[in-house]
PDB file of the backbone (N, CA, C, O) and the ligand in Angstrom, with CONECT records:
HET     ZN  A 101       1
ATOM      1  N   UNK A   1       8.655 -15.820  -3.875  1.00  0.00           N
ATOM      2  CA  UNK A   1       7.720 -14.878  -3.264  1.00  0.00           C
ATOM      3  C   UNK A   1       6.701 -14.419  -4.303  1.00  0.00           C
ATOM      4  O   UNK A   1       7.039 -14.370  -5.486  1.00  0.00           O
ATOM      5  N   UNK A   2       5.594 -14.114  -3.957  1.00  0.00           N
ATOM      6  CA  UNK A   2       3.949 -13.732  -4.650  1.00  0.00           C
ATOM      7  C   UNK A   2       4.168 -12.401  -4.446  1.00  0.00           C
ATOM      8  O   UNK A   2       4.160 -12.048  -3.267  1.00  0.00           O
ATOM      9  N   UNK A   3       4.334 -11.688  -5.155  1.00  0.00           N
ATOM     10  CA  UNK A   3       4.093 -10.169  -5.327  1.00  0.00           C
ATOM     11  C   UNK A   3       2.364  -9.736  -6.263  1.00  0.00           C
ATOM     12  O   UNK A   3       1.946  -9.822  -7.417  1.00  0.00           O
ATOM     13  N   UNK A   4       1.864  -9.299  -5.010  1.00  0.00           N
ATOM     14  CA  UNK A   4      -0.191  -8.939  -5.063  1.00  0.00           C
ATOM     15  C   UNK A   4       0.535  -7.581  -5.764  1.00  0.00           C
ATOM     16  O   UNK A   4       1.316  -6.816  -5.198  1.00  0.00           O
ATOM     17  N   UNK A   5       0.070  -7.504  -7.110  1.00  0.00           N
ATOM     18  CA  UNK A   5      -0.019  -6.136  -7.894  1.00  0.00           C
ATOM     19  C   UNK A   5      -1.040  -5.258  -7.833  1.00  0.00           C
ATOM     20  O   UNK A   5      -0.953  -4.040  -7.989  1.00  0.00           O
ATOM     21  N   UNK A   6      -2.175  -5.996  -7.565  1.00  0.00           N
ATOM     22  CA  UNK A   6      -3.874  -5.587  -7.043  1.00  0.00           C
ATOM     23  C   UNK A   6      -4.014  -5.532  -5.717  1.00  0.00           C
ATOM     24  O   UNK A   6      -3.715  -6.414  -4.913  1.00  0.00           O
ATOM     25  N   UNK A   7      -4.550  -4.308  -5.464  1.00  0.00           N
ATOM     26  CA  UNK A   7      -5.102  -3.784  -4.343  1.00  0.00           C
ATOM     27  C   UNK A   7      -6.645  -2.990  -4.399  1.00  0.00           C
ATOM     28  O   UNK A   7      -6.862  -2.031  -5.139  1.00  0.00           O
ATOM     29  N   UNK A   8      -7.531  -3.512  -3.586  1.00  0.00           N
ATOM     30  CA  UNK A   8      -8.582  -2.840  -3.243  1.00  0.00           C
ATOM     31  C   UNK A   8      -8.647  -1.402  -2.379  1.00  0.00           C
ATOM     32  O   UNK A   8      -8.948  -1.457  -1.186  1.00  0.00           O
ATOM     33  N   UNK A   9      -8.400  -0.313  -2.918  1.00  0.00           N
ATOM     34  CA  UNK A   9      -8.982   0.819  -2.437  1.00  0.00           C
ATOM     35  C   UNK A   9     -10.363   0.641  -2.052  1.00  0.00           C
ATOM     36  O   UNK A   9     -11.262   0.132  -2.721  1.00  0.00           O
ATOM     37  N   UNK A  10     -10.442   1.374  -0.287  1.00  0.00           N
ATOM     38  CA  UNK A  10     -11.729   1.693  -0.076  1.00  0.00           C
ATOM     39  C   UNK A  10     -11.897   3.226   0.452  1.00  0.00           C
ATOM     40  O   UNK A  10     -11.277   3.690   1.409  1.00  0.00           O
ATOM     41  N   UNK A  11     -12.610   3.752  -0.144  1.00  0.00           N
ATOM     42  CA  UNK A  11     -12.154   5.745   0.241  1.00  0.00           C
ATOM     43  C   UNK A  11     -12.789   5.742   1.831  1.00  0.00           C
ATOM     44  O   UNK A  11     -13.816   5.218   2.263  1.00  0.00           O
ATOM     45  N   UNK A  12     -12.006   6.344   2.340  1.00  0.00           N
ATOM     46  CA  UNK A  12     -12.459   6.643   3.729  1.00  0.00           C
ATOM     47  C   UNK A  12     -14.062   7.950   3.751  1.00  0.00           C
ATOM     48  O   UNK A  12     -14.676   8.124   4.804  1.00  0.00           O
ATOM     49  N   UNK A  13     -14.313   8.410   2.940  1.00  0.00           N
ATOM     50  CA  UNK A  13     -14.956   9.410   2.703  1.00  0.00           C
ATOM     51  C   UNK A  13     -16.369   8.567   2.264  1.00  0.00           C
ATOM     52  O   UNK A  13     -17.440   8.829   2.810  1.00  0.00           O
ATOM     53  N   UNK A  14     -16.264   7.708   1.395  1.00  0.00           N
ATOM     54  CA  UNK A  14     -17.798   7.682   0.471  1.00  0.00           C
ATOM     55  C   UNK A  14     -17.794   5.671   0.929  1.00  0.00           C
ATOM     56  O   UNK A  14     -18.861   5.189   1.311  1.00  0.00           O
ATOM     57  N   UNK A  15     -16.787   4.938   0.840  1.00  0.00           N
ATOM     58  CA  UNK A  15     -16.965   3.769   0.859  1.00  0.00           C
ATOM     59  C   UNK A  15     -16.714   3.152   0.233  1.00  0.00           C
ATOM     60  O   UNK A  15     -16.317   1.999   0.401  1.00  0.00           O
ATOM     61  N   UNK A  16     -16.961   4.087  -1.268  1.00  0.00           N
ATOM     62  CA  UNK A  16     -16.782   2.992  -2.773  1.00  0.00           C
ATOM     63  C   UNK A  16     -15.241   2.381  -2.541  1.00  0.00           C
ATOM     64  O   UNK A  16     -14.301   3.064  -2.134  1.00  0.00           O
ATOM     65  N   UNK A  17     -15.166   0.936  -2.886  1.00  0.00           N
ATOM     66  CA  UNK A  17     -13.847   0.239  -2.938  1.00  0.00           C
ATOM     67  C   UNK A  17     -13.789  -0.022  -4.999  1.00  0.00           C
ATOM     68  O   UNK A  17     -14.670  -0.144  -5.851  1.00  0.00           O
ATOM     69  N   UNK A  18     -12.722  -0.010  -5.028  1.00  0.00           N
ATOM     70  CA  UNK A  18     -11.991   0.130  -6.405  1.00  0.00           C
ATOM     71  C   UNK A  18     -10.761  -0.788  -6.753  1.00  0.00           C
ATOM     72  O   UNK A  18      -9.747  -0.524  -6.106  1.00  0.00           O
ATOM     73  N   UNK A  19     -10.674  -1.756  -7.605  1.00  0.00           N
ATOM     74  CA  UNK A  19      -9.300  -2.777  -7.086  1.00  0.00           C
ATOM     75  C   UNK A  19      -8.693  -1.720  -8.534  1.00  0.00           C
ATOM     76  O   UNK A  19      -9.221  -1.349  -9.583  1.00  0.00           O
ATOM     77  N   UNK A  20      -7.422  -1.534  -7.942  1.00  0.00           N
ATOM     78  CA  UNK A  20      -6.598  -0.857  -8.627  1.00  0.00           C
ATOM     79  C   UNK A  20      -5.490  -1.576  -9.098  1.00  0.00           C
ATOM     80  O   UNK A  20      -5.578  -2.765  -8.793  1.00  0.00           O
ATOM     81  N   UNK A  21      -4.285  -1.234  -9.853  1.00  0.00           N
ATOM     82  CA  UNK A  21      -2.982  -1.701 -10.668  1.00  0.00           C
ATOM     83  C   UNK A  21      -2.172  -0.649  -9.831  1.00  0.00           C
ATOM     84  O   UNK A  21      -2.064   0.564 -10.011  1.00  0.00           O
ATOM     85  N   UNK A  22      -1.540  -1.600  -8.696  1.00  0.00           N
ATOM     86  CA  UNK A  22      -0.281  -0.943  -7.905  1.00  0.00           C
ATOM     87  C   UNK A  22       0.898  -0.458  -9.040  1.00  0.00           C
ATOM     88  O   UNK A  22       1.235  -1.462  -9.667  1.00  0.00           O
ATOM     89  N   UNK A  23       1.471   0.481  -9.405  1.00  0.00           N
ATOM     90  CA  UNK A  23       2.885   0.700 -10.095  1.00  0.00           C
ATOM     91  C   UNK A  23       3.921   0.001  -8.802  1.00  0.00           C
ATOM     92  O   UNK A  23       3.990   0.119  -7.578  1.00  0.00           O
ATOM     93  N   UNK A  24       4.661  -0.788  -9.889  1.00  0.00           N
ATOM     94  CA  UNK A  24       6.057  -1.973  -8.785  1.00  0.00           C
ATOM     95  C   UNK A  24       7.125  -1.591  -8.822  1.00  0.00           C
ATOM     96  O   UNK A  24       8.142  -2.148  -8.407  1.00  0.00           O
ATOM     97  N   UNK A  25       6.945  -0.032  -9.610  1.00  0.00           N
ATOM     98  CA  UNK A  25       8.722   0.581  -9.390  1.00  0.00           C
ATOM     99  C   UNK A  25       8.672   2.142  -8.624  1.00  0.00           C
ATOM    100  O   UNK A  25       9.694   2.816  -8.497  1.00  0.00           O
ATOM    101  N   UNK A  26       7.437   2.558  -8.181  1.00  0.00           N
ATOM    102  CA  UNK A  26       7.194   3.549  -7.704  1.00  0.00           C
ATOM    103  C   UNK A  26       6.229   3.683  -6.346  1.00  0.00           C
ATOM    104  O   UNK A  26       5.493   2.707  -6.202  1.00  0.00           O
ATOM    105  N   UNK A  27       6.095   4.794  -5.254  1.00  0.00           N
ATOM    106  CA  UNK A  27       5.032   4.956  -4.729  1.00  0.00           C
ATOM    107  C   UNK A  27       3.577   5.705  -5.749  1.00  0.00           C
ATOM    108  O   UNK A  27       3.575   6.516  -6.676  1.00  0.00           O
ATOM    109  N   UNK A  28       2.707   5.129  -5.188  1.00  0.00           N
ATOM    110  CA  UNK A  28       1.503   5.899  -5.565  1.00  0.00           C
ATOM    111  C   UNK A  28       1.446   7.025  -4.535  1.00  0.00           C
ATOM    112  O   UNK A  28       1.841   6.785  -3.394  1.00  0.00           O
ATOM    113  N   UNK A  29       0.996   8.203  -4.845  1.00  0.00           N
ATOM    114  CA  UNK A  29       1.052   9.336  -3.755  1.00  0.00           C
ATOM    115  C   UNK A  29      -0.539   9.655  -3.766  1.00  0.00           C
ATOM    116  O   UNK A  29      -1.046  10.007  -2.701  1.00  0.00           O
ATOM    117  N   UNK A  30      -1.114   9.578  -4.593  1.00  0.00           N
ATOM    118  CA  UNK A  30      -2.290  10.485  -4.182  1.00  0.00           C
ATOM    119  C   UNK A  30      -2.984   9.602  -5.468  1.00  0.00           C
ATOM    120  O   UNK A  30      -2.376   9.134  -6.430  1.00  0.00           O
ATOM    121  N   UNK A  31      -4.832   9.501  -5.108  1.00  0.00           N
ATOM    122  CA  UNK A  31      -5.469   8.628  -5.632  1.00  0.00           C
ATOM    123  C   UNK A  31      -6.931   9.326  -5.412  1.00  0.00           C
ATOM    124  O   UNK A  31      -7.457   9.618  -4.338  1.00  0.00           O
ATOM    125  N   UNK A  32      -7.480   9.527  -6.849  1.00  0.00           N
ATOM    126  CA  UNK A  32      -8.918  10.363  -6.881  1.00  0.00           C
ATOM    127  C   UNK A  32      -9.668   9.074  -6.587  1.00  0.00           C
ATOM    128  O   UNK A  32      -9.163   8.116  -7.172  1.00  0.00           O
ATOM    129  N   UNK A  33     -10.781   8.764  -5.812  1.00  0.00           N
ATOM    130  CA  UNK A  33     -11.975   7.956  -5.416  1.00  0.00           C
ATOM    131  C   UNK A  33     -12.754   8.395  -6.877  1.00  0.00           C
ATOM    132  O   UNK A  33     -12.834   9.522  -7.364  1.00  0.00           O
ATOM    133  N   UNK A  34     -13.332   7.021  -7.434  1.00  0.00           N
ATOM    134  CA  UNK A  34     -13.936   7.244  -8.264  1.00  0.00           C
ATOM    135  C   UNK A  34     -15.492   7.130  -8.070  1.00  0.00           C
ATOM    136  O   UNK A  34     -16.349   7.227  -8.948  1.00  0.00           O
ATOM    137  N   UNK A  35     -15.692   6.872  -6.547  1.00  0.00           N
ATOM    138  CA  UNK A  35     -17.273   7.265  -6.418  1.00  0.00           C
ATOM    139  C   UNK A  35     -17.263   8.620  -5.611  1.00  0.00           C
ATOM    140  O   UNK A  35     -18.339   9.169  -5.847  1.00  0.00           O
ATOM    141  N   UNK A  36     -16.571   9.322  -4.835  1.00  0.00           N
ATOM    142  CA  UNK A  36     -17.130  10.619  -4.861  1.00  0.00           C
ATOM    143  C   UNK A  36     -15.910  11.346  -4.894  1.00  0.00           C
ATOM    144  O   UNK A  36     -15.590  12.075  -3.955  1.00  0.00           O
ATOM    145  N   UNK A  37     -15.144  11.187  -5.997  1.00  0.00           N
ATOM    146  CA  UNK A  37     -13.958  12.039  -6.301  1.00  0.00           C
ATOM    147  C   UNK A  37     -13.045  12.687  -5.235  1.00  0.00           C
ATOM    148  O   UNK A  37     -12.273  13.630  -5.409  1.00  0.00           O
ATOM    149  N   UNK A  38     -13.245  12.104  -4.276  1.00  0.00           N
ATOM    150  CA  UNK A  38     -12.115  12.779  -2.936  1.00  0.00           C
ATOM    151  C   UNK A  38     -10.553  12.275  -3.235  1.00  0.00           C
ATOM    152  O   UNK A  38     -10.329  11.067  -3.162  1.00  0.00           O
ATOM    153  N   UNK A  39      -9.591  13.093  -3.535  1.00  0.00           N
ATOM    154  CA  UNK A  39      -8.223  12.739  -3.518  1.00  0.00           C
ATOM    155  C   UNK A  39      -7.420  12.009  -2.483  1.00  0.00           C
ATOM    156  O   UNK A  39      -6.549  12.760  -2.043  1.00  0.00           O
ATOM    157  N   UNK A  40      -7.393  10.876  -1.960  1.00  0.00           N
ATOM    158  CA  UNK A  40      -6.745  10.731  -1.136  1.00  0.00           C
ATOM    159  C   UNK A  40      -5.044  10.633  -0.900  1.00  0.00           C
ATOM    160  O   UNK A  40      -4.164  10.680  -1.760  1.00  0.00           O
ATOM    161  N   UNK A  41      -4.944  10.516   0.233  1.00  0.00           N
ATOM    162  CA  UNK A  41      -3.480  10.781  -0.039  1.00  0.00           C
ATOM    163  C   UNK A  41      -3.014   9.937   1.551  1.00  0.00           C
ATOM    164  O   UNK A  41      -3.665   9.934   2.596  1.00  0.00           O
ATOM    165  N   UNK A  42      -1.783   9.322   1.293  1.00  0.00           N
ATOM    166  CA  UNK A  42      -1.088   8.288   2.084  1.00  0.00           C
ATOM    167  C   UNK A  42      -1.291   9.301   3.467  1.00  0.00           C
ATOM    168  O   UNK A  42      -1.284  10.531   3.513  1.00  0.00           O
ATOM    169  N   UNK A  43      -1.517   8.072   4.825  1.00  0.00           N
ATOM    170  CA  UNK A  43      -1.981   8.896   5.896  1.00  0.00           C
ATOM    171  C   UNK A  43       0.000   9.505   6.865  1.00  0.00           C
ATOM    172  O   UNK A  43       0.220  10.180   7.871  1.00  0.00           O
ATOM    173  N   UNK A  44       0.835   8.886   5.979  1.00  0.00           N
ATOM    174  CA  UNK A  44       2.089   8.841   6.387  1.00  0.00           C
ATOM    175  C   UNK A  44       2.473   9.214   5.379  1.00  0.00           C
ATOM    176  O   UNK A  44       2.059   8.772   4.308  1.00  0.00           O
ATOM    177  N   UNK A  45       3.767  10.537   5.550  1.00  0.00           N
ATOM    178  CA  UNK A  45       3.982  11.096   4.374  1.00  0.00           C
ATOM    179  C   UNK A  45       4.807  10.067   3.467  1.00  0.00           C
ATOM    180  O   UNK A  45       4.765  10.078   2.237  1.00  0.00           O
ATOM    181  N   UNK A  46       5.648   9.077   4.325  1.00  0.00           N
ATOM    182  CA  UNK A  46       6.355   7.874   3.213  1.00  0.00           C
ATOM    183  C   UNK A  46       5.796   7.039   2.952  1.00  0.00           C
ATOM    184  O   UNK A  46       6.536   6.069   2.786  1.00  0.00           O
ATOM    185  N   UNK A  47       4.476   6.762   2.751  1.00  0.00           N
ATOM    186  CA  UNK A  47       3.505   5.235   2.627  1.00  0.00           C
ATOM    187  C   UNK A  47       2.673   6.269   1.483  1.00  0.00           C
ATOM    188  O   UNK A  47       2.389   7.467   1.484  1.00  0.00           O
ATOM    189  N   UNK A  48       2.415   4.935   0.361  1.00  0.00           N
ATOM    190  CA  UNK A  48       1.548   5.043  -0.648  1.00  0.00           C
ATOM    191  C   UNK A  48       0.409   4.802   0.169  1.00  0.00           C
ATOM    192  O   UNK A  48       0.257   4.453   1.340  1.00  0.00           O
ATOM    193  N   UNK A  49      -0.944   5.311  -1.521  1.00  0.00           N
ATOM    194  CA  UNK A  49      -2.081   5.217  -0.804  1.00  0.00           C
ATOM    195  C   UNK A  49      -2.904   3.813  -0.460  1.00  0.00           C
ATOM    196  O   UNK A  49      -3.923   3.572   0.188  1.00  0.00           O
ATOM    197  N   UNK A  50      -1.820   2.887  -1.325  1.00  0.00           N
ATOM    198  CA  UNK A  50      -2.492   1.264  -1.253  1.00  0.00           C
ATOM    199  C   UNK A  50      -2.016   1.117   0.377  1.00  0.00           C
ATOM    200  O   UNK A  50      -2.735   0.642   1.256  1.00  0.00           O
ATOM    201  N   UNK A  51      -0.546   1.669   0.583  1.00  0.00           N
ATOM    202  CA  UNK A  51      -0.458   0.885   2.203  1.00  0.00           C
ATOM    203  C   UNK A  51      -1.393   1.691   3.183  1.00  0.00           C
ATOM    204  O   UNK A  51      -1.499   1.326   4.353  1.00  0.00           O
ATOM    205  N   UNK A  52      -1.991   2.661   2.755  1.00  0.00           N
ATOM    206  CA  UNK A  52      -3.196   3.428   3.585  1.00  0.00           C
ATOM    207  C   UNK A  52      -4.366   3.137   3.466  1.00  0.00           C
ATOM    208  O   UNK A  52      -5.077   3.073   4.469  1.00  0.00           O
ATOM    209  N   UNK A  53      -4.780   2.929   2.419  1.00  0.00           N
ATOM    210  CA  UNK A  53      -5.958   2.312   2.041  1.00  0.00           C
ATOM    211  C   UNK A  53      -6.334   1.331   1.632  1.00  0.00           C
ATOM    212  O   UNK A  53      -7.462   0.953   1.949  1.00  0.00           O
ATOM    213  N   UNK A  54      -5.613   0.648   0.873  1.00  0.00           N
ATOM    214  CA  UNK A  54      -5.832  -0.796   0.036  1.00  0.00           C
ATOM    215  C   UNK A  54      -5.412  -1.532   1.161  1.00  0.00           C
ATOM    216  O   UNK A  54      -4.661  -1.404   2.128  1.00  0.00           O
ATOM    217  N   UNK A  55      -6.568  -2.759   0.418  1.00  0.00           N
ATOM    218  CA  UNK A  55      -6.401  -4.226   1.417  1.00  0.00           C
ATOM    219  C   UNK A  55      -4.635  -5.041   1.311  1.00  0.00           C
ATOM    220  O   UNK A  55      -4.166  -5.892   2.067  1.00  0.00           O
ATOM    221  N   UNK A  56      -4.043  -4.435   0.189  1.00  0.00           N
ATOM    222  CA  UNK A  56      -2.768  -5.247  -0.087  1.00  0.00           C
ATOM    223  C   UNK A  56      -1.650  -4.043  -0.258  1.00  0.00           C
ATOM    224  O   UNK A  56      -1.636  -3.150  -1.106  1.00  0.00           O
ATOM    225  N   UNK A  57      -0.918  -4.244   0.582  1.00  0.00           N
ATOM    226  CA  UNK A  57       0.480  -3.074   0.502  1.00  0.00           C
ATOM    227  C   UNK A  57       0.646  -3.089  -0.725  1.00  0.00           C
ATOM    228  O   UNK A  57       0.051  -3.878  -1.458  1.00  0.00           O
ATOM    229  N   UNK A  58       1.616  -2.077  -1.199  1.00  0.00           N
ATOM    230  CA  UNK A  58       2.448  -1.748  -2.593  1.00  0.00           C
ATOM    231  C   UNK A  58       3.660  -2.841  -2.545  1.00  0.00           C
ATOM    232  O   UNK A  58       4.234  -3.090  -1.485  1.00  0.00           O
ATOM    233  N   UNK A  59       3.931  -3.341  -3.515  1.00  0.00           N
ATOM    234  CA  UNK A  59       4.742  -3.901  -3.984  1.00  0.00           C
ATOM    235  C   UNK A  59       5.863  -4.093  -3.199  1.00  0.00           C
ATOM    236  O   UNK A  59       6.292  -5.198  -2.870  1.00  0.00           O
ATOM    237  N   UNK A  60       6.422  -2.843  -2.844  1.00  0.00           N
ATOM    238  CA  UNK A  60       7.663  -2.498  -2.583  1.00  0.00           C
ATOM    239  C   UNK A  60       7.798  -2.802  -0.650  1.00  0.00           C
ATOM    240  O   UNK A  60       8.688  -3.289   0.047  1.00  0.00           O
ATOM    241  N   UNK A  61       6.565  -2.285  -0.376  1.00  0.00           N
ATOM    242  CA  UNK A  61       6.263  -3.077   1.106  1.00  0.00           C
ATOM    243  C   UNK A  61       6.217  -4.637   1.576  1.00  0.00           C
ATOM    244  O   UNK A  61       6.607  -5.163   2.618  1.00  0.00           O
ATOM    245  N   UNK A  62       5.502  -5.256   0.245  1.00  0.00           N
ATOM    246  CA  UNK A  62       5.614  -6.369   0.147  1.00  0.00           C
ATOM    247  C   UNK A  62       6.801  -6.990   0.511  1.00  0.00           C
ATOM    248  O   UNK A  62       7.052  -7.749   1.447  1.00  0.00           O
ATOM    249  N   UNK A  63       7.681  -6.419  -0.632  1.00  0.00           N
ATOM    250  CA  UNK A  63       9.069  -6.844  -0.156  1.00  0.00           C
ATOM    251  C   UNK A  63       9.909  -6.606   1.055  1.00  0.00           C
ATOM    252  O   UNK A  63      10.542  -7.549   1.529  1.00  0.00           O
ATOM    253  N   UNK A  64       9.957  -5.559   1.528  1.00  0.00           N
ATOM    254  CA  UNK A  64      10.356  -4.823   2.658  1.00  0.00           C
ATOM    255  C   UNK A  64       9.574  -5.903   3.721  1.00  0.00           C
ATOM    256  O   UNK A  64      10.419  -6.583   4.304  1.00  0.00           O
ATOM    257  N   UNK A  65       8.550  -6.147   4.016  1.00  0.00           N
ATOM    258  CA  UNK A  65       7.903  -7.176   4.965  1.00  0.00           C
ATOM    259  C   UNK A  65       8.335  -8.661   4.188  1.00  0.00           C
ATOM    260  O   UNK A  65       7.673  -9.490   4.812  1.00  0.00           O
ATOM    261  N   UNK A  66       8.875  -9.167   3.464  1.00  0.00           N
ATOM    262  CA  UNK A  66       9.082  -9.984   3.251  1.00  0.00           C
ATOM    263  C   UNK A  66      11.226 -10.416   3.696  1.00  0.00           C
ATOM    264  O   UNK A  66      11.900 -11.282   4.254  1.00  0.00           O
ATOM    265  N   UNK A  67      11.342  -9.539   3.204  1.00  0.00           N
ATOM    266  CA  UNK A  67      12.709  -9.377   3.807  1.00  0.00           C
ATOM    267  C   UNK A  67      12.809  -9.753   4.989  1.00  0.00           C
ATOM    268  O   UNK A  67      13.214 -10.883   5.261  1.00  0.00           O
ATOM    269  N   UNK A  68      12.361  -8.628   6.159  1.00  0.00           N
ATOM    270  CA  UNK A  68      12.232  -9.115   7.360  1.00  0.00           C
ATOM    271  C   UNK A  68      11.331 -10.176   7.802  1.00  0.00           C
ATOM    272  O   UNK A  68      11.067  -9.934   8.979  1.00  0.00           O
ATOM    273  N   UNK A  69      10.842 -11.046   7.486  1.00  0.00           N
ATOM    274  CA  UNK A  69      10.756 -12.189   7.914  1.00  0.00           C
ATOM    275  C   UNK A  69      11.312 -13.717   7.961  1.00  0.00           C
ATOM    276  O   UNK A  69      11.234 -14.758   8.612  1.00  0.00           O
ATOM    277  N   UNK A  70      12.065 -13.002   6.567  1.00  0.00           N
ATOM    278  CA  UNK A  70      13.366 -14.408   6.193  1.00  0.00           C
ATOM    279  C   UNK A  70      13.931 -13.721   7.180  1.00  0.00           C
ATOM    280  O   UNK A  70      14.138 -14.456   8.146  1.00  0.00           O
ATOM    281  N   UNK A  71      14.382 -12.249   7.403  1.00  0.00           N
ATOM    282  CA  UNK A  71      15.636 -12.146   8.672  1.00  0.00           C
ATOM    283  C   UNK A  71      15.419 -12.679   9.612  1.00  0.00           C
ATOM    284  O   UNK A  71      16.362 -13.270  10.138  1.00  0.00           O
ATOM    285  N   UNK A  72      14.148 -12.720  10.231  1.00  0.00           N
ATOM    286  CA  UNK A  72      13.410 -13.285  11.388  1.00  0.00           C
ATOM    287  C   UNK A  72      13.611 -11.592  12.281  1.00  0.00           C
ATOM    288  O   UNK A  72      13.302 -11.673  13.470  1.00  0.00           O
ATOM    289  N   UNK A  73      13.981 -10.458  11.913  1.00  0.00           N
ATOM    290  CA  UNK A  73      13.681  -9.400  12.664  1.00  0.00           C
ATOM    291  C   UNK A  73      12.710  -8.743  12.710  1.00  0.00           C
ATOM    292  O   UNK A  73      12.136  -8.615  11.629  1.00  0.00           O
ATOM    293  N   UNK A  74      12.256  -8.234  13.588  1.00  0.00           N
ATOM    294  CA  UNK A  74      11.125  -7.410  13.950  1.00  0.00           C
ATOM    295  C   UNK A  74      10.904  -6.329  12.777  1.00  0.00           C
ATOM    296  O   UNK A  74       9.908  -6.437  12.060  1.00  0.00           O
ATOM    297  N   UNK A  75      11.653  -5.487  12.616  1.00  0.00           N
ATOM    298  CA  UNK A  75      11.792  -4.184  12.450  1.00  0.00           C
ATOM    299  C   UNK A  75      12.970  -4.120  10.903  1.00  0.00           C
ATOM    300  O   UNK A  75      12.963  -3.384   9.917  1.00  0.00           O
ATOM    301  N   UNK A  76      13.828  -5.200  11.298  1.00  0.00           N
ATOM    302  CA  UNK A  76      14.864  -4.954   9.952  1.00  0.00           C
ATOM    303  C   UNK A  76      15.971  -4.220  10.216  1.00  0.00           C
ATOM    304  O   UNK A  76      16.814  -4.106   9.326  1.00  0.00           O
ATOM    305  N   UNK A  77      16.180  -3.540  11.587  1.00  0.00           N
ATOM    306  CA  UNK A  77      17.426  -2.840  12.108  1.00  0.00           C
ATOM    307  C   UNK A  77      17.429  -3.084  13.130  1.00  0.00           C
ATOM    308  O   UNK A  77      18.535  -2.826  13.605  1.00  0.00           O
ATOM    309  N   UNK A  78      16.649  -3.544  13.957  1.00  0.00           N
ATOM    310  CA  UNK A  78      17.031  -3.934  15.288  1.00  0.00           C
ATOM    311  C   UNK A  78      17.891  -5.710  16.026  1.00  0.00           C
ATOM    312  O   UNK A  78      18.140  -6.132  17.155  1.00  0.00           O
ATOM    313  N   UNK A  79      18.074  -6.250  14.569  1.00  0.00           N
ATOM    314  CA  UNK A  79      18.962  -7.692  14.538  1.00  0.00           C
ATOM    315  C   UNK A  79      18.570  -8.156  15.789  1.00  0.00           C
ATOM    316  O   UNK A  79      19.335  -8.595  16.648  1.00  0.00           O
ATOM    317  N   UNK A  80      16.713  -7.995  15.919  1.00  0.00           N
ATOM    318  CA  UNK A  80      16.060  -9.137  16.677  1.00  0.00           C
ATOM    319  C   UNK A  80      15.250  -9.877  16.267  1.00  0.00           C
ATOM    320  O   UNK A  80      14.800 -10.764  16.992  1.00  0.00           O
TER     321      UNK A  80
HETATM  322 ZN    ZN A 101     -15.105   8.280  -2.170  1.00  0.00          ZN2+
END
């Protein structure tokens, strides 16, 4: 499996996109826009701001969606 460490932030506020360095042992929680400094923050309180904003989930989603597709389940608890 390809684990994308880079993700493109695009701020919902100003536009500017930013390719960032996902951390692969943690969530990112909150992320200053570096064209008009707006803090953003994951639109789900358990999702980083790459799986909210960036073109490429966090790491850790990666895997989690990768899991369930070798399972062949939907969801990962529903053993469909
Ligand atoms: Zn911005």
């Amino acid at each position: 499996m390809t684990t994308n460490t880079l993700s493109t932030i695009t701020c919902p506020s100003c536009g500017h996109r930013a390719t960032e360095q996902m951390p692969t042992d943690s969530f990112q929680s909150s992320y200053e826009c570096k064209g008009c400094g707006a803090v953003l923050r994951p639109k789900t309180g358990r999702d980083c701001v790459f799986c909210s904003y960036g073109d490429i989930p966090c790491p850790q989603t990666q895997a989690e969606r990768a899991a369930r597709a070798e399972a062949g389940s939907c969801c990962g608890g529903c053993g469909g």
